[in-house]
PQR file with spaces between the fields and no chain letter, atoms N, CA, C, O and H, PARSE charges and radii, in Angstrom:
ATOM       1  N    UNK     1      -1.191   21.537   20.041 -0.4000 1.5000
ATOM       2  CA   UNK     1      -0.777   20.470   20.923 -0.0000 2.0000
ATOM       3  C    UNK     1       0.521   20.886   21.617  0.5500 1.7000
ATOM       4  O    UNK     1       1.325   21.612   21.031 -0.5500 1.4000
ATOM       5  N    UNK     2       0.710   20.492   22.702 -0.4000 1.5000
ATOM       6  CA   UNK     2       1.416   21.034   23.648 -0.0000 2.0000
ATOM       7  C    UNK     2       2.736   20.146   23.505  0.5500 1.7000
ATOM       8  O    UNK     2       2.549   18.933   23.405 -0.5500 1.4000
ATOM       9  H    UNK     2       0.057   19.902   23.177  0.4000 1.0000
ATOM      10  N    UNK     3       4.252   20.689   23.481 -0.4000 1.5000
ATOM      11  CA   UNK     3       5.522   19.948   22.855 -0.0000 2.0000
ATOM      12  C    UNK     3       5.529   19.225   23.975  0.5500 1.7000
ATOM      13  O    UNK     3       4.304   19.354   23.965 -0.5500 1.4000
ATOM      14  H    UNK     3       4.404   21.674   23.563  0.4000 1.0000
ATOM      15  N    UNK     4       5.698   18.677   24.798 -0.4000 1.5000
ATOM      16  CA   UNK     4       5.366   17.891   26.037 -0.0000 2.0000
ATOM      17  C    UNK     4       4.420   16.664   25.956  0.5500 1.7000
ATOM      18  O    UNK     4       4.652   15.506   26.302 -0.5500 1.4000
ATOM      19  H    UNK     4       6.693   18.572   24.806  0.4000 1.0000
ATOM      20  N    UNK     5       3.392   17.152   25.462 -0.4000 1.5000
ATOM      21  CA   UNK     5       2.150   15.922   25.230 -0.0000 2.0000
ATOM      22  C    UNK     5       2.654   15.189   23.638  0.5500 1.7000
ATOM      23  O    UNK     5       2.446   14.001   23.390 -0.5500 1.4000
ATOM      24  H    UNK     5       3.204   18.093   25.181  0.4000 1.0000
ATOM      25  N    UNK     6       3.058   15.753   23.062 -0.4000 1.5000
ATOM      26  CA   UNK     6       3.675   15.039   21.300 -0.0000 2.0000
ATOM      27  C    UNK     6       4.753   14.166   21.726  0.5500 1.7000
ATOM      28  O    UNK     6       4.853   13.019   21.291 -0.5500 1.4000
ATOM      29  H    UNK     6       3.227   16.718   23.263  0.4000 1.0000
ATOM      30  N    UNK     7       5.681   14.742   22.682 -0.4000 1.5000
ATOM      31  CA   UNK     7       6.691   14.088   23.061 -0.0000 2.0000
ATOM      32  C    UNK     7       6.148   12.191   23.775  0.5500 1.7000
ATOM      33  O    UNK     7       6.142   11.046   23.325 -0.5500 1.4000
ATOM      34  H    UNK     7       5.600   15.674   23.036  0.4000 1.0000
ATOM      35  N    UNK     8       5.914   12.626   24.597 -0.4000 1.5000
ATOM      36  CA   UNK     8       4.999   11.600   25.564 -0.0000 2.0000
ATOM      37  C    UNK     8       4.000   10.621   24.431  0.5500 1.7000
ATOM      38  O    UNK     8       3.930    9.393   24.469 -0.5500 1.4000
ATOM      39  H    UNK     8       5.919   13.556   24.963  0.4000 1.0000
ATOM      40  N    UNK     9       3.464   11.288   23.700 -0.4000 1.5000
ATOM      41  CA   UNK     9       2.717    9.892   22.377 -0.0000 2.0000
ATOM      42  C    UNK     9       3.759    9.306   21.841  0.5500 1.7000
ATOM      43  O    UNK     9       4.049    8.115   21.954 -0.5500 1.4000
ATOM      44  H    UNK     9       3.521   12.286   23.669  0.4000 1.0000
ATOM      45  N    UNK    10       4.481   10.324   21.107 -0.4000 1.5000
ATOM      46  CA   UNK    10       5.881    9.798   20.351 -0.0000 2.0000
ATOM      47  C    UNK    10       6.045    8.405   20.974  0.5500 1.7000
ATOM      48  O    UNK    10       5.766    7.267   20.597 -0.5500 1.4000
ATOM      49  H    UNK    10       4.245   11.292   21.015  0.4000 1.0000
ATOM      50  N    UNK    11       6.672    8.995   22.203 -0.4000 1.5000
ATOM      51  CA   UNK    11       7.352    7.822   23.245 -0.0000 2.0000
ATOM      52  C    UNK    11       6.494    6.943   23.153  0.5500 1.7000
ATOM      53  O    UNK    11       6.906    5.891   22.665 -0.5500 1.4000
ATOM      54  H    UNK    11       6.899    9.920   22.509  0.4000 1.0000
ATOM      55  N    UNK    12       5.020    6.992   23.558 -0.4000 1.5000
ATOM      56  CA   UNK    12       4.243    6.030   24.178 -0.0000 2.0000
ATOM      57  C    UNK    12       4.228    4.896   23.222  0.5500 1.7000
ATOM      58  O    UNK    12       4.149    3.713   23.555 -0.5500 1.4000
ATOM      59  H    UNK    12       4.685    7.847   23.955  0.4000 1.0000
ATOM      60  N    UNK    13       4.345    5.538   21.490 -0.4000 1.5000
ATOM      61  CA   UNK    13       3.675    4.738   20.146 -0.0000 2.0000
ATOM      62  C    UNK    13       4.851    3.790   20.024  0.5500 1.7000
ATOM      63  O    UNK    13       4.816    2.670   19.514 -0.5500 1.4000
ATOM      64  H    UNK    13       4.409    6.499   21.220  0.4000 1.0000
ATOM      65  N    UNK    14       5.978    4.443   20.606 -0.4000 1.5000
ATOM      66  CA   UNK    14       7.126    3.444   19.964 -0.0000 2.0000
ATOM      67  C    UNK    14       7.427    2.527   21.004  0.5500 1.7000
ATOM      68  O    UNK    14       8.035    1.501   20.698 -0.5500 1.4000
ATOM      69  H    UNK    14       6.007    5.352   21.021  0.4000 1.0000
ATOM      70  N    UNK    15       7.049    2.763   22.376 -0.4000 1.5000
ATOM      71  CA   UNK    15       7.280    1.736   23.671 -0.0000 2.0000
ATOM      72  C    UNK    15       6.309    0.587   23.260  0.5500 1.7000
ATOM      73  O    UNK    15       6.747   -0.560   23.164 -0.5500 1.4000
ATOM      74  H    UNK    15       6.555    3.597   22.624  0.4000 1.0000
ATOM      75  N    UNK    16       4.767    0.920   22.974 -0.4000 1.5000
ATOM      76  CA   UNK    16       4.040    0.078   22.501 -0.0000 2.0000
ATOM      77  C    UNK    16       4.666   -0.948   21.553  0.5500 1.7000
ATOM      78  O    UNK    16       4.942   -2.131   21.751 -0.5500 1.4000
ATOM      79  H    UNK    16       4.411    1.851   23.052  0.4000 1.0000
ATOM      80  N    UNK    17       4.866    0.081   20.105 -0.4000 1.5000
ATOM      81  CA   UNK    17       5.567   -1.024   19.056 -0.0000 2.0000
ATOM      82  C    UNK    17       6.189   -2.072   19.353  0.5500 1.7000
ATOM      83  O    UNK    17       5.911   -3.241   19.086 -0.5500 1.4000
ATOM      84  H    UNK    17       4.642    1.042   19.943  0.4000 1.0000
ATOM      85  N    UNK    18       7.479   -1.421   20.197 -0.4000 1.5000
ATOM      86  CA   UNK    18       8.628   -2.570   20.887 -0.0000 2.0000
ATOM      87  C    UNK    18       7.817   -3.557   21.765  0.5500 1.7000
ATOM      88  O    UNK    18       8.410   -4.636   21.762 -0.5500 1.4000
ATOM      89  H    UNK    18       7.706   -0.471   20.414  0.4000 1.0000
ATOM      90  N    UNK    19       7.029   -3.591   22.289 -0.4000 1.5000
ATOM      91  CA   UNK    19       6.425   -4.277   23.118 -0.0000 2.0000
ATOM      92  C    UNK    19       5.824   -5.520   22.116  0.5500 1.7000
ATOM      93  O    UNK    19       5.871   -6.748   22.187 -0.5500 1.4000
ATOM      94  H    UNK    19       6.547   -2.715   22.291  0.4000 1.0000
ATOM      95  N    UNK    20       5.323   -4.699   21.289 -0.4000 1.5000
ATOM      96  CA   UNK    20       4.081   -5.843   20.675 -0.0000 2.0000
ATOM      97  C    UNK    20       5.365   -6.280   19.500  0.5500 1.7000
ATOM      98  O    UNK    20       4.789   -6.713   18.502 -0.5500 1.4000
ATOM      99  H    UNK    20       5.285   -3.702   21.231  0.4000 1.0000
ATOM     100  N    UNK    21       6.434   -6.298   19.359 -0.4000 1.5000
ATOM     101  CA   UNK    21       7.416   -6.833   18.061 -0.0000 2.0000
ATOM     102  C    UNK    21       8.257   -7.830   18.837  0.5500 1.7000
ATOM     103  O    UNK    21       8.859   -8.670   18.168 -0.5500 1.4000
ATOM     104  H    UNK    21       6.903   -5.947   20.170  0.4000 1.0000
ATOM     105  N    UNK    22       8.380   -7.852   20.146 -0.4000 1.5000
ATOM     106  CA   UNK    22       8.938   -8.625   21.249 -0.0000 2.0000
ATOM     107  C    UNK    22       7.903   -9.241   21.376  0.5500 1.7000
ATOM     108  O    UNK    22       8.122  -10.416   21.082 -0.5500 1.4000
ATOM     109  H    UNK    22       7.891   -7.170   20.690  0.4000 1.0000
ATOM     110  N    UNK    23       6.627   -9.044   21.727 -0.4000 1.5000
ATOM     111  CA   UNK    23       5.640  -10.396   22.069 -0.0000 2.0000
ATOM     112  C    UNK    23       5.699  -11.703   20.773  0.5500 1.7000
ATOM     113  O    UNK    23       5.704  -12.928   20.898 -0.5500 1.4000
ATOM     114  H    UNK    23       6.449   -8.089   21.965  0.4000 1.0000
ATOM     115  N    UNK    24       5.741  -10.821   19.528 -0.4000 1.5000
ATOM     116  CA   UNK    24       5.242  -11.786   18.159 -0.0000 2.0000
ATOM     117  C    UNK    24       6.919  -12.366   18.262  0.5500 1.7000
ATOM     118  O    UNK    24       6.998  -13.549   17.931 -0.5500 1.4000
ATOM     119  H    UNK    24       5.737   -9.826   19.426  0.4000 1.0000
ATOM     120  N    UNK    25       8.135  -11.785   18.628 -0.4000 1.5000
ATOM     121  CA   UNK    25       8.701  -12.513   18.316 -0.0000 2.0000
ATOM     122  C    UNK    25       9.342  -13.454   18.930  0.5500 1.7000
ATOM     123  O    UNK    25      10.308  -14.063   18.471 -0.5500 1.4000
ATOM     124  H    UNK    25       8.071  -10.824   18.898  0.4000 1.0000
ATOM     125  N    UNK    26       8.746  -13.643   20.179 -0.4000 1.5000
ATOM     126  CA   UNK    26       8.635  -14.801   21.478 -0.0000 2.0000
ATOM     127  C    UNK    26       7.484  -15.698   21.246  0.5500 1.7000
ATOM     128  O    UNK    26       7.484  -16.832   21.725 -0.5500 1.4000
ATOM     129  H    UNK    26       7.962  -13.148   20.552  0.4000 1.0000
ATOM     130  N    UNK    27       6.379  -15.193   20.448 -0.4000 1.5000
ATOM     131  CA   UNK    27       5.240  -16.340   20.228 -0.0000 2.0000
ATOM     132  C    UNK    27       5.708  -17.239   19.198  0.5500 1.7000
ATOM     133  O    UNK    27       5.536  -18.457   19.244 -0.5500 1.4000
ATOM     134  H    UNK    27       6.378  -14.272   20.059  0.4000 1.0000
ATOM     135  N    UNK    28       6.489  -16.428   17.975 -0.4000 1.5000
ATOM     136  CA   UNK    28       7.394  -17.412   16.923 -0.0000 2.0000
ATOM     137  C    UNK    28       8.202  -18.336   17.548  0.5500 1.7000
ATOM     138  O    UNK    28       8.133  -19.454   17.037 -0.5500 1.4000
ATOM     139  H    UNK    28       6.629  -15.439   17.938  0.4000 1.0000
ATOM     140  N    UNK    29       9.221  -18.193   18.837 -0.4000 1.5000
ATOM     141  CA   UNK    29      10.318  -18.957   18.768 -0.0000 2.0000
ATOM     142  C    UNK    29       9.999  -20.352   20.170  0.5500 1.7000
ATOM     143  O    UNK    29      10.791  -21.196   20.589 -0.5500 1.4000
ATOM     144  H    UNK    29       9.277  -17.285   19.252  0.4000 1.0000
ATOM     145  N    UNK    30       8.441  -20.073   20.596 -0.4000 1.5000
ATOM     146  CA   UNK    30       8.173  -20.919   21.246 -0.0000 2.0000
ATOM     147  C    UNK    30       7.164  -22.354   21.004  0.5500 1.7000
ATOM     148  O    UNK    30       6.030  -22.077   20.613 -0.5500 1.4000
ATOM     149  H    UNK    30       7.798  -19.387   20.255  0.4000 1.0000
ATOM     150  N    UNK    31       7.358  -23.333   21.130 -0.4000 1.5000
ATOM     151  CA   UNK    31       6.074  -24.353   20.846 -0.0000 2.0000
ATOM     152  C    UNK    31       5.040  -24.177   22.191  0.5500 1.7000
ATOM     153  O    UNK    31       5.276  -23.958   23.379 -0.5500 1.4000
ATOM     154  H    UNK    31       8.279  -23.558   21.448  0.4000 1.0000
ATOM     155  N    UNK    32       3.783  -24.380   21.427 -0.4000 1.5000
ATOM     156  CA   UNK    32       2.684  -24.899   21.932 -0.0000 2.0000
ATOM     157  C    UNK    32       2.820  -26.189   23.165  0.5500 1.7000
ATOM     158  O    UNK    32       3.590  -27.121   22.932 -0.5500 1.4000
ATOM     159  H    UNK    32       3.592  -24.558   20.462  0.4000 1.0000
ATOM     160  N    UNK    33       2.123  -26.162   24.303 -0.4000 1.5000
ATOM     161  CA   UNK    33       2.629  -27.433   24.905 -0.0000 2.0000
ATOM     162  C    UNK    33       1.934  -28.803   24.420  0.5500 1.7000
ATOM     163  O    UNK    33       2.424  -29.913   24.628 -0.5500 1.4000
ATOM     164  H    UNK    33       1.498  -25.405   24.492  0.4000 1.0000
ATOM     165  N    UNK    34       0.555  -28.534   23.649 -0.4000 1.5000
ATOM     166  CA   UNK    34      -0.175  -29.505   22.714 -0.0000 2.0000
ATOM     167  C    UNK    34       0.771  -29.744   21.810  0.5500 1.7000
ATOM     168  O    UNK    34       0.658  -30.909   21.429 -0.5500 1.4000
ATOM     169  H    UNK    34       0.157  -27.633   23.480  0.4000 1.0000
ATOM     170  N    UNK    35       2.171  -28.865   20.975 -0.4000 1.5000
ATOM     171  CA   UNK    35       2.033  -29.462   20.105 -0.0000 2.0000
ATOM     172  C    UNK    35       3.632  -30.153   20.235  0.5500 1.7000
ATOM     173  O    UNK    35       4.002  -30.751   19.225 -0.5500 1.4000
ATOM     174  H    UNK    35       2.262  -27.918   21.284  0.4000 1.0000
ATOM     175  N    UNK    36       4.333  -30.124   21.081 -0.4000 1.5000
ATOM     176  CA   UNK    36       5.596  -30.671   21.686 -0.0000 2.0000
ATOM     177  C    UNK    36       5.464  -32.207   21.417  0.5500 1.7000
ATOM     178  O    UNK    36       6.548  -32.719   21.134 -0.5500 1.4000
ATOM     179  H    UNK    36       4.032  -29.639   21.902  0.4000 1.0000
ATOM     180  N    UNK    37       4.693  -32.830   21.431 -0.4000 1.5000
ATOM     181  CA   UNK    37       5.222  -34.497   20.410 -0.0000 2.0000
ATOM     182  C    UNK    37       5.227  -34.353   19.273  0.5500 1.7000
ATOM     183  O    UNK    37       5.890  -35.221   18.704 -0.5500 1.4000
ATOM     184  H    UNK    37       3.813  -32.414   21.661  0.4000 1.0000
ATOM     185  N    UNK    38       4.712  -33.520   18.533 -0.4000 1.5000
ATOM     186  CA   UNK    38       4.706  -33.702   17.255 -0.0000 2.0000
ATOM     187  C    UNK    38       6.018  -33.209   16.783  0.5500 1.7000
ATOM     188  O    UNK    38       6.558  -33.782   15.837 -0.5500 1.4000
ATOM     189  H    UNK    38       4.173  -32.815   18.996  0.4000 1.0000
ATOM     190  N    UNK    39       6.679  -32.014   17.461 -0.4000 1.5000
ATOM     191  CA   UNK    39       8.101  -31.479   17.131 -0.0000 2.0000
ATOM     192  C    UNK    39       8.853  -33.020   17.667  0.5500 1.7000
ATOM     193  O    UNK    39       9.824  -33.430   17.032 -0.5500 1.4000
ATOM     194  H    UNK    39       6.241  -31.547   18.230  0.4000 1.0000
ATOM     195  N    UNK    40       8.444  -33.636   18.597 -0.4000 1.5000
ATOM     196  CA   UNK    40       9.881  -34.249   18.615 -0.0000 2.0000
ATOM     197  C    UNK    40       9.550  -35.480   17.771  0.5500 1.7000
ATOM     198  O    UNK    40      10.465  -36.236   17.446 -0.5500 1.4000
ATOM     199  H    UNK    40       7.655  -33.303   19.113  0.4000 1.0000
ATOM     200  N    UNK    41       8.127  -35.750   17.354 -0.4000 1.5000
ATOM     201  CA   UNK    41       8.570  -36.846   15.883 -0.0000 2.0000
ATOM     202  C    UNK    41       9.109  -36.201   14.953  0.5500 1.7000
ATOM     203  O    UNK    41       9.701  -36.950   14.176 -0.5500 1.4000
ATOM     204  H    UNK    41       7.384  -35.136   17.619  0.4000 1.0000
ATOM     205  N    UNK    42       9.173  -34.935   14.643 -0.4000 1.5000
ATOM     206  CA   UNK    42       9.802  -34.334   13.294 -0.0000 2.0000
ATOM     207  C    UNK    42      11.257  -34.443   13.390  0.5500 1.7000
ATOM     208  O    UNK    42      12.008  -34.826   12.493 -0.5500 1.4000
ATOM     209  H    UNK    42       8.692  -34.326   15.274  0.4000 1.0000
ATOM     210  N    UNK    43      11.674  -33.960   14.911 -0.4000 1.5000
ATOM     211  CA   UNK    43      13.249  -33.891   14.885 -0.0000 2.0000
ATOM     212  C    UNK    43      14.073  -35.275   14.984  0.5500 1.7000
ATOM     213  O    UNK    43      15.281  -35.347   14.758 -0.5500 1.4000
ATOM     214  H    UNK    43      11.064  -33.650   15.641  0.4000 1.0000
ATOM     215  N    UNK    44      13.084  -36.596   15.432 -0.4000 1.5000
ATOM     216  CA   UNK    44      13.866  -38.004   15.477 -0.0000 2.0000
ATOM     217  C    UNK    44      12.862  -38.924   14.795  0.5500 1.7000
ATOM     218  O    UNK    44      12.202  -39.553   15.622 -0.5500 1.4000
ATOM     219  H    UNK    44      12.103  -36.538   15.615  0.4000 1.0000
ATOM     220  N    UNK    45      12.551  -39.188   13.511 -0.4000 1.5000
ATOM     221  CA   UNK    45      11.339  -39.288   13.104 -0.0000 2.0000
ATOM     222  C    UNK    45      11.710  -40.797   12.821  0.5500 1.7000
ATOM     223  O    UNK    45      10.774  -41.480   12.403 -0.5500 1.4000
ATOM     224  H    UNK    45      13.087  -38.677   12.839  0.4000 1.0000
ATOM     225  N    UNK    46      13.009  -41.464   12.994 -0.4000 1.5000
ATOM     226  CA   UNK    46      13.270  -42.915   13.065 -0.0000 2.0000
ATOM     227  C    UNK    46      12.877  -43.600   14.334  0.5500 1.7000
ATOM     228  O    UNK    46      12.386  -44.727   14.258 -0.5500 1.4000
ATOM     229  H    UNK    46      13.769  -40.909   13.333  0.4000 1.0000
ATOM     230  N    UNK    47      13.070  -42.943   15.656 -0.4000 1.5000
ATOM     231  CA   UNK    47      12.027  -43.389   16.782 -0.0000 2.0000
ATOM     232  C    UNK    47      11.290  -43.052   16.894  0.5500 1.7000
ATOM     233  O    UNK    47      10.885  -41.941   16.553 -0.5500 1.4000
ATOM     234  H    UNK    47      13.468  -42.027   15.717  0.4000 1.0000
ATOM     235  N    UNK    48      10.500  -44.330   17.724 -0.4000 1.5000
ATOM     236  CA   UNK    48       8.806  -44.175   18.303 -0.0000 2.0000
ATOM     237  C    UNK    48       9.008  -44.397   19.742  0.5500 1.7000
ATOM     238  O    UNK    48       9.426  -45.404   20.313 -0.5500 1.4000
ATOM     239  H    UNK    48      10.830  -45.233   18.000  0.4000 1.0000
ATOM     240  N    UNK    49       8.630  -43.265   20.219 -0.4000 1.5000
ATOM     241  CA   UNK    49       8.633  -42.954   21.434 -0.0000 2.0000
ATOM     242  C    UNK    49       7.640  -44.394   21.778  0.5500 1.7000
ATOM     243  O    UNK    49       6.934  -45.233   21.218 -0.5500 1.4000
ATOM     244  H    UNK    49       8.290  -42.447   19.754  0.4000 1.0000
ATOM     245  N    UNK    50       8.302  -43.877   23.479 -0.4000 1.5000
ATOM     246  CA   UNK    50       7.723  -45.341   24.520 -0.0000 2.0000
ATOM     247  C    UNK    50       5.853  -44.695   24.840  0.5500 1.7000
ATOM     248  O    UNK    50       5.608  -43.489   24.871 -0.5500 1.4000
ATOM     249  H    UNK    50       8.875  -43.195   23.934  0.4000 1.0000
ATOM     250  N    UNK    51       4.978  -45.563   25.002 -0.4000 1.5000
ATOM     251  CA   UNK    51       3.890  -45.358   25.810 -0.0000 2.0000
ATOM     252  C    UNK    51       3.930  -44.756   26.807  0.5500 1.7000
ATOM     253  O    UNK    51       4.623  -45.237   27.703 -0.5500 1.4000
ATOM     254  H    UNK    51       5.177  -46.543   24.977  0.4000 1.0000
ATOM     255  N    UNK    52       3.215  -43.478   27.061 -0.4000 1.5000
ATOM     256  CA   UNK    52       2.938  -43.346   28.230 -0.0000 2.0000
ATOM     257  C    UNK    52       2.205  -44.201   29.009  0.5500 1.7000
ATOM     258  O    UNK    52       1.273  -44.967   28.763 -0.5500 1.4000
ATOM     259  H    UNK    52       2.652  -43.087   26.333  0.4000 1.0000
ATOM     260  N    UNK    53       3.148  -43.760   30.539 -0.4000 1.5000
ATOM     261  CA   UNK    53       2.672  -44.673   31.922 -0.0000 2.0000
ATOM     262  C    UNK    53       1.781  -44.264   32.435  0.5500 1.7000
ATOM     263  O    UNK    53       1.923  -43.114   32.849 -0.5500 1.4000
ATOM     264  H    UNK    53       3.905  -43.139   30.738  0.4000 1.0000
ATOM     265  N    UNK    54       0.493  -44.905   32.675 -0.4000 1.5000
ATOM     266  CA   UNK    54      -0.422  -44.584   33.276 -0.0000 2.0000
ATOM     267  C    UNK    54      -0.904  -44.980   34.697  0.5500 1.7000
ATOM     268  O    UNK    54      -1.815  -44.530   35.391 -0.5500 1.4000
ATOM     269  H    UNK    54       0.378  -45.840   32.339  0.4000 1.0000
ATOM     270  N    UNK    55       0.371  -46.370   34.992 -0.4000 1.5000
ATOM     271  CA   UNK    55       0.549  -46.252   36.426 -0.0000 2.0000
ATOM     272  C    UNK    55      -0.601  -47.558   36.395  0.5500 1.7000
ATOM     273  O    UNK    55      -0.828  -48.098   37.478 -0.5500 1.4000
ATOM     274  H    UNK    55       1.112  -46.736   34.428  0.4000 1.0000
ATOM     275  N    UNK    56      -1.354  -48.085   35.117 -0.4000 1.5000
ATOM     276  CA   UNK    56      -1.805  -48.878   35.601 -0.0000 2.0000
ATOM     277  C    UNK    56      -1.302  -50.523   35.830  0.5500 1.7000
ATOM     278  O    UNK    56      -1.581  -51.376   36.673 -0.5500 1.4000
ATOM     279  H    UNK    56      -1.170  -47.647   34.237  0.4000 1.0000
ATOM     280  N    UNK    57      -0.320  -50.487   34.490 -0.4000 1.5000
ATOM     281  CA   UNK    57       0.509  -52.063   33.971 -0.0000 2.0000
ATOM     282  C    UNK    57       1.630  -51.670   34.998  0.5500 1.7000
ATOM     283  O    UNK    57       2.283  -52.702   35.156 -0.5500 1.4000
ATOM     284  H    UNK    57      -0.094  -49.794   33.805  0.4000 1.0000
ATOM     285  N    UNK    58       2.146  -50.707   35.743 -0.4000 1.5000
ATOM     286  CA   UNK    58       3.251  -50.894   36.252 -0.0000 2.0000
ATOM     287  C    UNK    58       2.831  -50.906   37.799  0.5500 1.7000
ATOM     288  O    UNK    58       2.204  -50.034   38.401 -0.5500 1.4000
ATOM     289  H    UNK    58       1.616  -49.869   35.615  0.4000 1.0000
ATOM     290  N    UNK    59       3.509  -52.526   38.455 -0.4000 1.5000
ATOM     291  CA   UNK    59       2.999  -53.154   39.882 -0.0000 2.0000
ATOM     292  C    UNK    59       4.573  -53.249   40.373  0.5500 1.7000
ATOM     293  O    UNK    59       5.290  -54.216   40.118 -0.5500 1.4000
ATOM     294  H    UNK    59       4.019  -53.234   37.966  0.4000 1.0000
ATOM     295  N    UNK    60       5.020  -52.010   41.170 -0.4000 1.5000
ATOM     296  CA   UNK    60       5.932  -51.962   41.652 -0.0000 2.0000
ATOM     297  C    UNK    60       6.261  -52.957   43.153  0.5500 1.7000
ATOM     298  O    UNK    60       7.378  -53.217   43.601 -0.5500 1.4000
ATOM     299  H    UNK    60       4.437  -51.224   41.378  0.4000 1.0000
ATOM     300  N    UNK    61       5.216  -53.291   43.597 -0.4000 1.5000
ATOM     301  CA   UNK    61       4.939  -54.047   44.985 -0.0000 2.0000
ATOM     302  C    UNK    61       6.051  -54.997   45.541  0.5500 1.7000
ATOM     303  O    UNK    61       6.626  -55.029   46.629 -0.5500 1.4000
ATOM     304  H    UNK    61       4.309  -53.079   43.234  0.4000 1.0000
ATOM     305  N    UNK    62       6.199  -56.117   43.884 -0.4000 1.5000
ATOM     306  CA   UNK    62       7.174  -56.815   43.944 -0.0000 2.0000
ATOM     307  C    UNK    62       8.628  -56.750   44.386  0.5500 1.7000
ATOM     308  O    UNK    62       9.422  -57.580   44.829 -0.5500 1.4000
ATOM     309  H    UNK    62       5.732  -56.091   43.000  0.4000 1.0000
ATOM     310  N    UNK    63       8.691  -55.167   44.037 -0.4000 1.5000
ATOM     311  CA   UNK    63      10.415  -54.802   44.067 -0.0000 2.0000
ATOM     312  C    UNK    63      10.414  -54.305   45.883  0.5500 1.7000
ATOM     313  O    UNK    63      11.444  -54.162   46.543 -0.5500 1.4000
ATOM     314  H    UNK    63       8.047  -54.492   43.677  0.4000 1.0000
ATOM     315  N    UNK    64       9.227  -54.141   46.324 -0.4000 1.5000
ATOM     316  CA   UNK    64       8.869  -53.898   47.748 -0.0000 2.0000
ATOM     317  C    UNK    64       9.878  -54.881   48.358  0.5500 1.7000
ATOM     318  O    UNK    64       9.862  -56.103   48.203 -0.5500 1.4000
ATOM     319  H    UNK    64       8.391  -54.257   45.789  0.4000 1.0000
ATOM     320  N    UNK    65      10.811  -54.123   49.116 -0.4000 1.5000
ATOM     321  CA   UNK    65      11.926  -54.888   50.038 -0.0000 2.0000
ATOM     322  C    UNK    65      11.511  -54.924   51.891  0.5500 1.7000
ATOM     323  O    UNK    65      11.870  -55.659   52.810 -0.5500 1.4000
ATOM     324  H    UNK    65      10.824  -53.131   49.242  0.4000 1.0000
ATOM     325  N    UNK    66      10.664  -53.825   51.808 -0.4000 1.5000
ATOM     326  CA   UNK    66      10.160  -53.995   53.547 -0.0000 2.0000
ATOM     327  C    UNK    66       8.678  -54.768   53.818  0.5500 1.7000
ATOM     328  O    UNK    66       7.494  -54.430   53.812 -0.5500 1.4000
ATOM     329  H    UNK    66      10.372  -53.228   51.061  0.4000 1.0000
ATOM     330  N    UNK    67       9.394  -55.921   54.041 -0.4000 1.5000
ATOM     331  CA   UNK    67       7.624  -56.938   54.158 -0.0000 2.0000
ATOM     332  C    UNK    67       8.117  -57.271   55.356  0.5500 1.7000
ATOM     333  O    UNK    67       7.470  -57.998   56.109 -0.5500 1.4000
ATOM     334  H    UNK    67      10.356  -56.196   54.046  0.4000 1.0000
């Protein structure tokens, strides 16, 4: 094997490594976007978050000032 081509795997095996030890350790320090309510009942677990708005109970019309 040619000292040139050993060199170049060397490199290649350990650029890889770093690559894939940086991916796992960005997949650890991030949440899921499914699972983002459930972290924030863990971190304030004395409140209960408000309902989401679905835009249907809320009739803004009233507060309508240009009639």
């Amino acid at each position: 094997m040619n000292r040139n081509r050993r060199i170049f795997i060397i490199i290649f095996i350990a650029f890889v490594l770093i690559v894939v030890l940086i991916t796992i350790d960005m997949a650890r320090r991030t949440t899921a976007p499914w699972n983002r309510r459930k972290q924030l009942e863990r971190a304030l677990p004395g409140q209960t978050l408000p309902p989401p708005a679905d835009g249907i109970t809320i009739d803004t019309t009233g507060l309508d000032t240009l009639r």
